[in-house]
C-alpha positions as CSV (number, residue, x, y, z in Angstrom):
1,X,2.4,8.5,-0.4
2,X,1.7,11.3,1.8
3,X,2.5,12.0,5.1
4,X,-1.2,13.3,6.2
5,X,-3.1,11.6,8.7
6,X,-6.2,9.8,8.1
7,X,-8.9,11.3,9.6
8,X,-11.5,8.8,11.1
9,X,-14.1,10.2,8.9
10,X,-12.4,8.9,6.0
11,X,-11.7,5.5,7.5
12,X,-15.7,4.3,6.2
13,X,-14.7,6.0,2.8
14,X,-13.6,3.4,0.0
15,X,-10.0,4.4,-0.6
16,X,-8.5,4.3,-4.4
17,X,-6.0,1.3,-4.8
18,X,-2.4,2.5,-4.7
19,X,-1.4,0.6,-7.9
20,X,-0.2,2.8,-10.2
21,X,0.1,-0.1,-13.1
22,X,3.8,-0.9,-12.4
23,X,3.1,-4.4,-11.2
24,X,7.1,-5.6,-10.4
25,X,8.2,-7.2,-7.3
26,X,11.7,-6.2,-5.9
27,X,12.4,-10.0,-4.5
28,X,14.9,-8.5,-1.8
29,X,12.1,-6.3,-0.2
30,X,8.8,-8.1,-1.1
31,X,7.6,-5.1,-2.3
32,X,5.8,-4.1,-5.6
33,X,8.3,-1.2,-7.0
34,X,4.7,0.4,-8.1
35,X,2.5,0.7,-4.9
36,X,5.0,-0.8,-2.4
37,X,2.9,-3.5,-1.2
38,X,3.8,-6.8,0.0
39,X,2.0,-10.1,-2.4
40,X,-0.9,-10.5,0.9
41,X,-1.3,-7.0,0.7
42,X,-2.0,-6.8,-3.2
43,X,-4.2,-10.1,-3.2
44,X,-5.7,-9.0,-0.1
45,X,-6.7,-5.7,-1.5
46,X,-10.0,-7.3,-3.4
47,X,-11.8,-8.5,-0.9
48,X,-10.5,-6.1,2.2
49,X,-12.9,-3.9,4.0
50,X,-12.5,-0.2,3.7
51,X,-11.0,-0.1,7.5
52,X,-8.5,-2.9,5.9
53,X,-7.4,-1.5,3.1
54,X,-6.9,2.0,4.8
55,X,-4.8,-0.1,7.3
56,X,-3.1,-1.6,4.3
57,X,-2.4,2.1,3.0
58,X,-0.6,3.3,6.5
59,X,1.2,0.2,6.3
60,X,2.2,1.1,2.6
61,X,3.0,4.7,4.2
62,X,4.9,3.8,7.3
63,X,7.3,1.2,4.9
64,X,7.9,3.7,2.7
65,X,9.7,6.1,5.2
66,X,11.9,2.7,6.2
67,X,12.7,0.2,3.1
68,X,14.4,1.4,0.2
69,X,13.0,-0.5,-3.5
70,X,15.4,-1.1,-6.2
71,X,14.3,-0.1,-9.6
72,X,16.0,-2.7,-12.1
């Protein structure tokens, strides 16, 4: 993930889902070791709003700065 902001103008834009097909959950995080979303997140993503799943994608950014996930 980048470290760009989202501009408001792209907040109505349908943003791309994060998976990148490496669909593993590191059970100490909670986190997919592909896209770095939590389980809610992921199942979440479906049905979410655009606004939701961009708020899903700075959560996704902002966690990735912080937690640290374990490639087995």
């Amino acid at each position: 993930m980048t470290n760009r902001p989202i501009r408001p103008a792209q907040i109505g834009s349908e943003p791309a889902s994060p998976c990148v097909k490496v669909c593993e959950v590191d059970r100490s995080a909670g986190l997919c070791r592909g896209c770095g979303r939590t389980l809610a997140e992921i199942s979440a993503w479906f049905g979410a709003s655009a606004a939701q799943k961009h708020a899903i994608l700075l959560a996704v950014r902002d966690r990735a700065q912080s937690v640290s996930i374990k490639s087995t």
